[in-house]
Short mmCIF file of the C-alpha atoms (twelve columns), coordinates in Angstrom:
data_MODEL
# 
_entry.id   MODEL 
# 
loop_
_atom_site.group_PDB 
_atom_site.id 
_atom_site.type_symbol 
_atom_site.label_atom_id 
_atom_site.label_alt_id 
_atom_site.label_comp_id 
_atom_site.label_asym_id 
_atom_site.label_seq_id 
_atom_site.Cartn_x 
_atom_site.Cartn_y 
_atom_site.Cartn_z 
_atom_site.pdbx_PDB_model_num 
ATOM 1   C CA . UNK A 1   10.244  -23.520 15.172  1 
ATOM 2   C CA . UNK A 2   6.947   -21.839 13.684  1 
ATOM 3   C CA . UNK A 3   7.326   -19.804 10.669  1 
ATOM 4   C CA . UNK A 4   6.333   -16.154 11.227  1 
ATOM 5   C CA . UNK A 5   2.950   -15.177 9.216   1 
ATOM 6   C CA . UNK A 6   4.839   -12.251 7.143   1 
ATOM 7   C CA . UNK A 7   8.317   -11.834 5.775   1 
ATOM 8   C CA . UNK A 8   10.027  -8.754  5.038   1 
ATOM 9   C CA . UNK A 9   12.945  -8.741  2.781   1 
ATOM 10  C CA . UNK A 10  15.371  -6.046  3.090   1 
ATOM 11  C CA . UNK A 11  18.052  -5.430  -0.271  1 
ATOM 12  C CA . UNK A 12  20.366  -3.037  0.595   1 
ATOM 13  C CA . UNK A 13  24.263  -1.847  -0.375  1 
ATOM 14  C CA . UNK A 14  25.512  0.714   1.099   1 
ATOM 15  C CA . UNK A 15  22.774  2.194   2.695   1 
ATOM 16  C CA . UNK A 16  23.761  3.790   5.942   1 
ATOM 17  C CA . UNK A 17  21.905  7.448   5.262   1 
ATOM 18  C CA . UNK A 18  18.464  5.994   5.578   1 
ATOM 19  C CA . UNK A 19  18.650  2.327   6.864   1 
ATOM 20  C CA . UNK A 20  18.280  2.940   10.502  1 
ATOM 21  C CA . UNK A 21  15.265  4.430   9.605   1 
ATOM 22  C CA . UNK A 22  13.944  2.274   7.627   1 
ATOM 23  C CA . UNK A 23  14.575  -0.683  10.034  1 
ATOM 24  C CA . UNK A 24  12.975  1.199   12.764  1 
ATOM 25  C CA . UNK A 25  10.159  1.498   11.300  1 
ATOM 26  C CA . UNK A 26  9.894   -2.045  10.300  1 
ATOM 27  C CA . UNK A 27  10.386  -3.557  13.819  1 
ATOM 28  C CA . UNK A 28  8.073   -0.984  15.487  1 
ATOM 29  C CA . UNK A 29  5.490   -2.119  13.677  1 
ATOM 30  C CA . UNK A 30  1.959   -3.171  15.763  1 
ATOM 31  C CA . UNK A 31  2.129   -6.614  13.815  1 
ATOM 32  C CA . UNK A 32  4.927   -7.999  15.694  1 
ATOM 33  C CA . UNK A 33  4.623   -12.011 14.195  1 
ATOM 34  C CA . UNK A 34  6.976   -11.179 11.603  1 
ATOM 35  C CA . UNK A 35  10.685  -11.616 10.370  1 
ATOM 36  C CA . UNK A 36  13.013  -8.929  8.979   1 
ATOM 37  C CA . UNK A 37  15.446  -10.564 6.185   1 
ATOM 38  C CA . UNK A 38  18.672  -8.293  5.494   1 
ATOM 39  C CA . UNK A 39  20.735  -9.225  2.037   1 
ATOM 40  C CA . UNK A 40  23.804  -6.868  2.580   1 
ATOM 41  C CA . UNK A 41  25.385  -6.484  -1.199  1 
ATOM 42  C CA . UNK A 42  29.137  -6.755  0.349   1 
ATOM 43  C CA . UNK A 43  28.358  -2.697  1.551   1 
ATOM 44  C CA . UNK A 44  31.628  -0.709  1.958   1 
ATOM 45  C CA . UNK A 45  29.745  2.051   4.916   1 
ATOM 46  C CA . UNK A 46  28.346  1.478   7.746   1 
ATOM 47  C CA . UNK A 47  25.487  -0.498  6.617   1 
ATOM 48  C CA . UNK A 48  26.936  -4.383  8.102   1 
ATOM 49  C CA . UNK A 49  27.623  -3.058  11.477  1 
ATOM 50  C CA . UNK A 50  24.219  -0.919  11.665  1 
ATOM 51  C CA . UNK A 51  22.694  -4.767  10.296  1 
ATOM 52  C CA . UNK A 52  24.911  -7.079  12.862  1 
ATOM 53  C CA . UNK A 53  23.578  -4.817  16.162  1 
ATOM 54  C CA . UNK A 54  20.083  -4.683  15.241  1 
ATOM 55  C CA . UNK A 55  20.317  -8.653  14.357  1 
ATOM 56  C CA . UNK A 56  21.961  -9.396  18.083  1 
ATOM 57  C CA . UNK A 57  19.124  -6.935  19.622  1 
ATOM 58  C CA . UNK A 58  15.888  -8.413  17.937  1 
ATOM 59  C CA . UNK A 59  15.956  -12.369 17.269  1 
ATOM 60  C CA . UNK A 60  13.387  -11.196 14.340  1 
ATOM 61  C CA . UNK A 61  16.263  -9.784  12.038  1 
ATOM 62  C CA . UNK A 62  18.360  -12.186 10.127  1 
ATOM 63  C CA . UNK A 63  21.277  -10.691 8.890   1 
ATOM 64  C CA . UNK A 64  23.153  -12.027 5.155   1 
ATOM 65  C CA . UNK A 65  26.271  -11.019 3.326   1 
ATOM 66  C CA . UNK A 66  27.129  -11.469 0.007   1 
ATOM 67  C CA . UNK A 67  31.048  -12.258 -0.621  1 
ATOM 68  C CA . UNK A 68  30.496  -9.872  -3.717  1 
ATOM 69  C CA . UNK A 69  27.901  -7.378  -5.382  1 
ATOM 70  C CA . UNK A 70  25.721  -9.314  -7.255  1 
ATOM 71  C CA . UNK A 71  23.313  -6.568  -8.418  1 
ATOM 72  C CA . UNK A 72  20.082  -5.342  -7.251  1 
ATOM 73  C CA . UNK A 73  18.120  -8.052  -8.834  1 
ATOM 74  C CA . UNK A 74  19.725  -10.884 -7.612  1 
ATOM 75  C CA . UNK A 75  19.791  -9.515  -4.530  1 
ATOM 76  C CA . UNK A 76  16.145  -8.691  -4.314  1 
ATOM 77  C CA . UNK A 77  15.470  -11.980 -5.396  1 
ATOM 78  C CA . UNK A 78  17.820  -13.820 -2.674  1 
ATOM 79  C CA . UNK A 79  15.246  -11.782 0.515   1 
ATOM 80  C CA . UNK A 80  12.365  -13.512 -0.842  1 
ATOM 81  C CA . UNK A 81  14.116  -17.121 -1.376  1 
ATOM 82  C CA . UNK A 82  15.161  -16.863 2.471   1 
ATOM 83  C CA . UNK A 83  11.426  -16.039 3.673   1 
ATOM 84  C CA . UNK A 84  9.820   -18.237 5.284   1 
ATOM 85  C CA . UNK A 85  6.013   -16.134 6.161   1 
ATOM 86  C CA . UNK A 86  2.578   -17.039 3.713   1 
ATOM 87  C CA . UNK A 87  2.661   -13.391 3.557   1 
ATOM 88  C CA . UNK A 88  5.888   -11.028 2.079   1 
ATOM 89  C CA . UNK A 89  6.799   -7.579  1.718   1 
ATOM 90  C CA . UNK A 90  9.866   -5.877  0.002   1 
ATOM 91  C CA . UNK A 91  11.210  -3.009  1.716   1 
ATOM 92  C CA . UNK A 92  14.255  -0.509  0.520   1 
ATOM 93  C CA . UNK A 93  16.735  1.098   2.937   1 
ATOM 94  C CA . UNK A 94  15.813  4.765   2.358   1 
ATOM 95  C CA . UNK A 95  12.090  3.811   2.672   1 
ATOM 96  C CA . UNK A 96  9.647   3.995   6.018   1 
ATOM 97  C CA . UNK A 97  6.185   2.272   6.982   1 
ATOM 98  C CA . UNK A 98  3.528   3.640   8.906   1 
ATOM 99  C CA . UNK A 99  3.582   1.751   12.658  1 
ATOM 100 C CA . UNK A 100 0.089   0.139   10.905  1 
ATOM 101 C CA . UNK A 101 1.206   -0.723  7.523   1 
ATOM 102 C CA . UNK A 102 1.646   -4.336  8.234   1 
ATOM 103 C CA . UNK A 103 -1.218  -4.744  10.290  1 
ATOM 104 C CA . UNK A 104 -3.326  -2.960  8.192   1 
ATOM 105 C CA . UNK A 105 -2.497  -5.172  4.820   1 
ATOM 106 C CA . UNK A 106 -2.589  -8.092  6.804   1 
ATOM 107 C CA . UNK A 107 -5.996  -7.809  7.697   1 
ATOM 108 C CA . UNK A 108 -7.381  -6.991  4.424   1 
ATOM 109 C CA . UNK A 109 -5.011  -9.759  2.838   1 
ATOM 110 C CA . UNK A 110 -7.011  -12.507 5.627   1 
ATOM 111 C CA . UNK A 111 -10.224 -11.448 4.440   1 
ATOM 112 C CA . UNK A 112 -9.889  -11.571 1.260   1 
ATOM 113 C CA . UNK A 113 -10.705 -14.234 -0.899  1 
ATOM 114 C CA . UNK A 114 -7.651  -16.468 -2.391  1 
ATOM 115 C CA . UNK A 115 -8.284  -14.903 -5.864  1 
ATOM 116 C CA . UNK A 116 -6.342  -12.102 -4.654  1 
ATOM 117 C CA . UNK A 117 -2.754  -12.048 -5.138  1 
ATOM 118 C CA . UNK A 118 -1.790  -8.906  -2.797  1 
ATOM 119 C CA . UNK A 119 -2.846  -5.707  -1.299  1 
ATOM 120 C CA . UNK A 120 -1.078  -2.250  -0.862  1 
ATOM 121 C CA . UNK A 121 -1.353  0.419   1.040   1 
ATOM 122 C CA . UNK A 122 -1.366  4.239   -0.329  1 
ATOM 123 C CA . UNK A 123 1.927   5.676   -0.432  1 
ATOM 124 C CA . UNK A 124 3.173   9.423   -0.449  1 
ATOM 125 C CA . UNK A 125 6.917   10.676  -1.749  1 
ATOM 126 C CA . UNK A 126 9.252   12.401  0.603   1 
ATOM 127 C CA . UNK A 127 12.712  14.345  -0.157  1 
ATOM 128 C CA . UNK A 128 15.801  13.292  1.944   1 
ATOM 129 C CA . UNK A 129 14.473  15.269  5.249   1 
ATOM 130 C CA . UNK A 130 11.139  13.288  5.066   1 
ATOM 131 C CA . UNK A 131 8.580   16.572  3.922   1 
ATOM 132 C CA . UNK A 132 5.485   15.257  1.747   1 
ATOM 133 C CA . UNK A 133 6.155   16.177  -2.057  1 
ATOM 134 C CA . UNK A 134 3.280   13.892  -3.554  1 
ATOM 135 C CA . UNK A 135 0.187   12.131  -2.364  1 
ATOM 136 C CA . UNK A 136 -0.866  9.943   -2.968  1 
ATOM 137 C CA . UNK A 137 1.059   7.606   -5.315  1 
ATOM 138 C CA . UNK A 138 -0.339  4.693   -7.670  1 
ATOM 139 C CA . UNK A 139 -3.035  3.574   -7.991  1 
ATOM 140 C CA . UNK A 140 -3.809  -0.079  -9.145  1 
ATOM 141 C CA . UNK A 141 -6.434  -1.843  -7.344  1 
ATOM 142 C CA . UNK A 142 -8.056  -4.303  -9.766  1 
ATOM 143 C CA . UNK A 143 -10.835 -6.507  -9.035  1 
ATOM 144 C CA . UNK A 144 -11.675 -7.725  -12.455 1 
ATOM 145 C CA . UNK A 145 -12.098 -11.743 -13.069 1 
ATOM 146 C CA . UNK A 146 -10.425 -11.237 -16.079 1 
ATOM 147 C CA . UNK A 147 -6.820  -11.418 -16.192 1 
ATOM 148 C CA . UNK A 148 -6.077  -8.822  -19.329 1 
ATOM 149 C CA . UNK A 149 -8.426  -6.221  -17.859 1 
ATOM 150 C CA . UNK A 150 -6.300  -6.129  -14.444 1 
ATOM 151 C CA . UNK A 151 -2.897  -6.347  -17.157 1 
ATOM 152 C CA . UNK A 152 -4.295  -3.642  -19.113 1 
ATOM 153 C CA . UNK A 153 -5.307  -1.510  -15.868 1 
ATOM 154 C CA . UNK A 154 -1.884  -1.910  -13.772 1 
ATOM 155 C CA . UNK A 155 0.291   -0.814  -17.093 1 
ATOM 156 C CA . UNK A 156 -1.922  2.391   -17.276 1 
ATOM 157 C CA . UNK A 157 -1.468  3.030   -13.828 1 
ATOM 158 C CA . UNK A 158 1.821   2.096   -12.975 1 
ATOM 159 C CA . UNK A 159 4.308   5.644   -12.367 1 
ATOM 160 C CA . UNK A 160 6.200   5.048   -9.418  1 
ATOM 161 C CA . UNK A 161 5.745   1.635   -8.767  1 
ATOM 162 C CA . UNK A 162 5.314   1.818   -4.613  1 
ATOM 163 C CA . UNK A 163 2.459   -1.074  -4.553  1 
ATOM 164 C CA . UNK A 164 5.605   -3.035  -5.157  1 
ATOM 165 C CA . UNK A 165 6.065   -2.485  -1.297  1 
ATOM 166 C CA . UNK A 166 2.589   -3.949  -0.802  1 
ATOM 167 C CA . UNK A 167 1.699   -7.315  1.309   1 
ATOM 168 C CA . UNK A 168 1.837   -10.396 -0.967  1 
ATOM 169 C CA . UNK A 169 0.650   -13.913 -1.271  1 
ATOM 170 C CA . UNK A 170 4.364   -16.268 -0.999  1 
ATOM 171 C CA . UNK A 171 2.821   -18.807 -2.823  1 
ATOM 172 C CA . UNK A 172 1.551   -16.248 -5.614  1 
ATOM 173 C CA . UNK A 173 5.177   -14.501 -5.615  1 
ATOM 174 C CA . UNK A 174 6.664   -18.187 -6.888  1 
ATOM 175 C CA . UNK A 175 4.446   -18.563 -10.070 1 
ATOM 176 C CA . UNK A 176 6.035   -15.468 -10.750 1 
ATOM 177 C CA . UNK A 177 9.680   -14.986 -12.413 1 
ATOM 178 C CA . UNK A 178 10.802  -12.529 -9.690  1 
ATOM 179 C CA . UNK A 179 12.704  -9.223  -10.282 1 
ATOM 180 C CA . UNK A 180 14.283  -9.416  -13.596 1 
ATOM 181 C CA . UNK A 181 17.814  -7.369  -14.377 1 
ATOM 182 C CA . UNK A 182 16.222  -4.902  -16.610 1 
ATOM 183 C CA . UNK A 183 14.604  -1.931  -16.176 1 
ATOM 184 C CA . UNK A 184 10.902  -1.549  -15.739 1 
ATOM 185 C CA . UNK A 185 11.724  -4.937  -13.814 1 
ATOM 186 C CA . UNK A 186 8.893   -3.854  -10.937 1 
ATOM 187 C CA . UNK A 187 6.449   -2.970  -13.894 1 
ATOM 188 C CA . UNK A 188 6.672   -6.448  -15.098 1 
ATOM 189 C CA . UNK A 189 6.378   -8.329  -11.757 1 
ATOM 190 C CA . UNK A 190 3.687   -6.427  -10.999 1 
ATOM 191 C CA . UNK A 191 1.746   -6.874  -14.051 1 
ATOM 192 C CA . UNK A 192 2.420   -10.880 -13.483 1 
ATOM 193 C CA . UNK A 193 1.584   -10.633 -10.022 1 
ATOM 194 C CA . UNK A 194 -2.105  -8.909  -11.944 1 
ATOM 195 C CA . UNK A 195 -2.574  -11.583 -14.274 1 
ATOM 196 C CA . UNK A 196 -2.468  -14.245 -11.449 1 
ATOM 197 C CA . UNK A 197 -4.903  -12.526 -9.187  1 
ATOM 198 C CA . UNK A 198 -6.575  -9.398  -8.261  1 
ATOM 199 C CA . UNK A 199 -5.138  -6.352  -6.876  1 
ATOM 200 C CA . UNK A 200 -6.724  -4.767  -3.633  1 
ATOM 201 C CA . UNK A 201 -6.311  -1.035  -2.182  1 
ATOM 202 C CA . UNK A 202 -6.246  -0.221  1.578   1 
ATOM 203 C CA . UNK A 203 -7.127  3.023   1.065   1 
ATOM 204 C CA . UNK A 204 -5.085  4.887   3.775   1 
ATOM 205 C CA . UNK A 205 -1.279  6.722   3.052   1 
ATOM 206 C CA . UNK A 206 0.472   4.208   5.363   1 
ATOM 207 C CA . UNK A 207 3.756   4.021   2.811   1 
ATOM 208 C CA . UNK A 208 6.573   6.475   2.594   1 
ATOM 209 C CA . UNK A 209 8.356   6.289   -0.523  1 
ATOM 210 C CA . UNK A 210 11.786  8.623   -0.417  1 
ATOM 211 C CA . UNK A 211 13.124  10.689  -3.267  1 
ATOM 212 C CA . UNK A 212 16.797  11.611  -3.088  1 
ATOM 213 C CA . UNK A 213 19.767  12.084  -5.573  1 
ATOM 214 C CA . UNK A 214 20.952  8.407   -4.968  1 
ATOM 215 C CA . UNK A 215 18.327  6.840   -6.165  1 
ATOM 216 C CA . UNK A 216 18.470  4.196   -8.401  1 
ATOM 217 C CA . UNK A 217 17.582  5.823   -11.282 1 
ATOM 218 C CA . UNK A 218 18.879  9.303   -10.862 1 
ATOM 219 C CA . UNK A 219 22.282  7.715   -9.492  1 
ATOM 220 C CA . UNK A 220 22.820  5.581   -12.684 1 
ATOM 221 C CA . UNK A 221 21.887  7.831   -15.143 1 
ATOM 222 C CA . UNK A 222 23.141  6.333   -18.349 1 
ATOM 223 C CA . UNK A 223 21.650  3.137   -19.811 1 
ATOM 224 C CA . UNK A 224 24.794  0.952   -19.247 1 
ATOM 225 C CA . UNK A 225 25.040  1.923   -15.477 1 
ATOM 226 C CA . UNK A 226 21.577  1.413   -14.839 1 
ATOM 227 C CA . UNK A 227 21.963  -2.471  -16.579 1 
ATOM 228 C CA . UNK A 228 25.229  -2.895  -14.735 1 
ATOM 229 C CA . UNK A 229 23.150  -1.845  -11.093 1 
ATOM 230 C CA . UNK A 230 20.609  -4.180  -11.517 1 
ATOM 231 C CA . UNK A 231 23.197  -6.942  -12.681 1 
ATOM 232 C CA . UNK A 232 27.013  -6.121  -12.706 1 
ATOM 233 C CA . UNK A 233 26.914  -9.179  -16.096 1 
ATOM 234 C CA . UNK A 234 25.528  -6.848  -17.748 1 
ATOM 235 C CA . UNK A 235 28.673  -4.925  -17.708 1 
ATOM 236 C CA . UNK A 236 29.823  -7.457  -20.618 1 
ATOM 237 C CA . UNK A 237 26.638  -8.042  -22.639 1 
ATOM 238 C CA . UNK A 238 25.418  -5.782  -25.635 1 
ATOM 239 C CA . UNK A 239 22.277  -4.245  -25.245 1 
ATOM 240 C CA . UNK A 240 20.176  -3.985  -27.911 1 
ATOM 241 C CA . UNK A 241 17.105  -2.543  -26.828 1 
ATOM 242 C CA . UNK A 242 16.329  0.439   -25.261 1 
ATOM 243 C CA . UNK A 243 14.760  0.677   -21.756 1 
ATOM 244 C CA . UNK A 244 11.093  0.856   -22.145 1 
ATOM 245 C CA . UNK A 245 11.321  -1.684  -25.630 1 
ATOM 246 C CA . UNK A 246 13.065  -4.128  -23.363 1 
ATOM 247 C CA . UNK A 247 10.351  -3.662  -20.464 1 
ATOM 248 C CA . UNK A 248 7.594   -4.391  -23.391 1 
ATOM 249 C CA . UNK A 249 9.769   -7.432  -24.977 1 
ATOM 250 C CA . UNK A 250 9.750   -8.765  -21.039 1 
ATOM 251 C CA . UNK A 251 5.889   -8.057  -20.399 1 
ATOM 252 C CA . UNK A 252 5.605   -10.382 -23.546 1 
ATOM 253 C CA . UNK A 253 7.495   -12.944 -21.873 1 
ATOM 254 C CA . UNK A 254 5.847   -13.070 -18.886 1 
ATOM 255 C CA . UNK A 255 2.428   -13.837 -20.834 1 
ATOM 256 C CA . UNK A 256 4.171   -16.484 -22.837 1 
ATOM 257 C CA . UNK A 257 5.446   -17.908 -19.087 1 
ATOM 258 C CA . UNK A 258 2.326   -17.543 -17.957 1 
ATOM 259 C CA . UNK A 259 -0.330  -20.418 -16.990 1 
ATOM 260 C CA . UNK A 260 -3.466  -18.469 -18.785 1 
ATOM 261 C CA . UNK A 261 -5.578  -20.082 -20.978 1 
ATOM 262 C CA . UNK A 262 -4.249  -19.056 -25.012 1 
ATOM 263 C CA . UNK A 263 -7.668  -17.198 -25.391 1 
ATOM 264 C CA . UNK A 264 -6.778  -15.056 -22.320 1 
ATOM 265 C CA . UNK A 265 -2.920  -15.530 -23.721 1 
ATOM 266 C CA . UNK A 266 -3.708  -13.525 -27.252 1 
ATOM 267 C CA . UNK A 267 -6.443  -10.735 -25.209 1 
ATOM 268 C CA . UNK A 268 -2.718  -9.818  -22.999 1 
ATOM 269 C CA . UNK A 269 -0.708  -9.774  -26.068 1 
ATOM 270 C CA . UNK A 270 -3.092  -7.383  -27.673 1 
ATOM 271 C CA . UNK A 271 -3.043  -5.188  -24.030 1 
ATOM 272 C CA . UNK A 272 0.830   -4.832  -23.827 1 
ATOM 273 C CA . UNK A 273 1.555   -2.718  -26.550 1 
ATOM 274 C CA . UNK A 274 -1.838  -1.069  -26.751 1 
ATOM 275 C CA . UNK A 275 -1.922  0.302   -23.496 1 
ATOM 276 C CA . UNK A 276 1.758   0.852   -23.070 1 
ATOM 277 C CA . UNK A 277 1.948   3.009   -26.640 1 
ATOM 278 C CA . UNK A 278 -0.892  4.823   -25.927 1 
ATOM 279 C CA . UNK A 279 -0.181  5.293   -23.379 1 
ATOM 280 C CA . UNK A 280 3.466   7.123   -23.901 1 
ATOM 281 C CA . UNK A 281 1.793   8.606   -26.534 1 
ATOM 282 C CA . UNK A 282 -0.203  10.253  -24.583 1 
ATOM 283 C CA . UNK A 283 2.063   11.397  -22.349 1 
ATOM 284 C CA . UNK A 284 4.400   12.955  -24.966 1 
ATOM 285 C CA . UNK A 285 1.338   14.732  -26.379 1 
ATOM 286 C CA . UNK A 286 1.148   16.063  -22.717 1 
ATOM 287 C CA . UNK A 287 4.647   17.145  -22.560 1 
ATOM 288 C CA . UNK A 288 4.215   18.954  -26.121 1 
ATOM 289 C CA . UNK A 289 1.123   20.952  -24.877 1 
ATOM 290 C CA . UNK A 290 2.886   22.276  -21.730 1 
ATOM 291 C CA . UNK A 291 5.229   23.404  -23.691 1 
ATOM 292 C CA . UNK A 292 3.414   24.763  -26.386 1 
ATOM 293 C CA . UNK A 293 1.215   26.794  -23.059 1 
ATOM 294 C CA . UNK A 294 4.445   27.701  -21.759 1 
ATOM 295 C CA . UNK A 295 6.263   29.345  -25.235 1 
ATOM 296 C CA . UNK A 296 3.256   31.436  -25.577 1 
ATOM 297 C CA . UNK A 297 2.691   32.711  -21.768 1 
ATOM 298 C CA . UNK A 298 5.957   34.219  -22.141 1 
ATOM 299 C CA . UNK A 299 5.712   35.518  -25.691 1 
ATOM 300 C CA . UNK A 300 2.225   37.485  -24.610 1 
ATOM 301 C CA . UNK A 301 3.107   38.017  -20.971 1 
ATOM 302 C CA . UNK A 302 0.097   36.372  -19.589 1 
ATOM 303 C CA . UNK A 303 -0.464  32.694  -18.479 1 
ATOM 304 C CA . UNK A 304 -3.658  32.607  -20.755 1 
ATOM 305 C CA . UNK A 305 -2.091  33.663  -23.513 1 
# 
């Protein structure tokens, strides 16, 4: 049987809120040669029954289910070993695609050259009832030859890491070392997926990105449950770096991994912790300023000061 041209991998546990949603809006796409991929992380709710109808309705949905949690990464990693399109896309259960997303990336992905390792769409953040809080989202198109100058421009851009959701090359995503059980894990694929190839924009908001309380990130709010969520062995290991120090440690990694030349090699090892530093640096100084605005707006009674 022929291999669809574009597979979408679905991670999910326990995600019955949103799901239905999301799936809709997958399957009601106007790019119908694709396959859905579900990786249900032995869910507790509602979210295998919700799966098992929609895969006996629409031979495009394969359904999965792990015997046990095996953490987000693992998980995330398991959609894209099952795909079988030249072309894949990550989706989340509390996420939703324009009916033209697909179509729209597909396009732009055919015409581009090979040199190009994906394309995104714009994205805008919702709340849980779907209203518009932000658009649009990241930025990180990068057409640059050279592989440190798209590094150094996708770490400076990166904030809420939606191109993730993009359209990518399969045979791109495999030089790569996946989702990693860390956090900043997206950052870091990303910036691999940057020094591999160039990064193209399809500049419309076809990509809805949901905020809500359950979140990864604002549900596992300590260090240790956030490790533990994106790989329950974590539970037992000692973790000796903080969260962003880790991320930068990985980024290293993933240059020393990497296939570049050791000219291009040393030019990313400079970038990393250049761009990244500064880069928090920056933002703190931000922060500090605000602040500093806000103390003396109230101590004068005027927003000037």
């Amino acid at each position: 049987m022929r291999s669809p041209k574009v597979s979408i991998g679905l991670p999910v546990f326990n995600g019955q809120a949103y799901l239905k949603g999301a799936i809709v809006s997958i399957l009601e796409q106007d790019y119908q040669d694709l396959e859905l991929i579900i990786c249900d992380n032995a869910s507790t709710d509602e979210t295998e029954s919700l799966c098992r109808e929609f895969a006996r309705t629409d031979p495009r949905v394969r359904y999965y289910r792990n015997d046990s949690n095996i953490g987000f990464a693992n998980n995330t990693r398991r959609v894209f070993e099952l795909a079988n399109g030249e072309y894949f896309k990550w989706a989340h259960y509390d996420d939703e695609c324009h009916p033209t997303m697909i179509s729209r990336c597909v396009q732009a992905l055919d015409n581009a050259p090979s040199s190009v390792a994906m394309v995104y769409p714009l994205a805008e953040l919702i709340d849980e009832e779907g209203r518009t809080l932000a658009a649009p989202l990241d930025r990180i198109q990068t057409k640059d030859a050279r592989p440190h100058r798209r590094l150094a421009h996708v770490i400076h851009s990166l904030s809420m890491c939606d191109p993730l959701f993009g359209l990518m090359r399969a045979d791109y995503l495999r030089k790569t070392r996946l989702l990693g059980p860390f956090f900043g894990a997206d950052n870091v694929l990303l910036a691999e997926l940057a020094m591999l190839g160039q990064i193209w924009e399809v500049n419309e908001v076809l990509f809805r990105l949901r905020q809500h309380p359950k979140r990864s990130v604002k549900a596992n709010s300590t260090v240790r449950a956030l490790a533990v969520w994106y790989d329950p062995s974590n539970a037992r290991k000692l973790l000796l770096l903080p969260n962003w120090e880790r991320m930068v440690w990985e980024l290293m990694k993933s240059i020393s991994y990497s296939s570049l030349s050791p000219a291009e090699k040393s030019r990313c090892y400079l970038v990393v912790p250049g761009v990244h530093y500064w880069r928090r640096f920056k933002n703190a100084g931000g922060r500090l300023k605000n602040r500093f605005i806000s103390h003396r707006s109230q101590v004068s009674g005027s927003p000037l000061g």
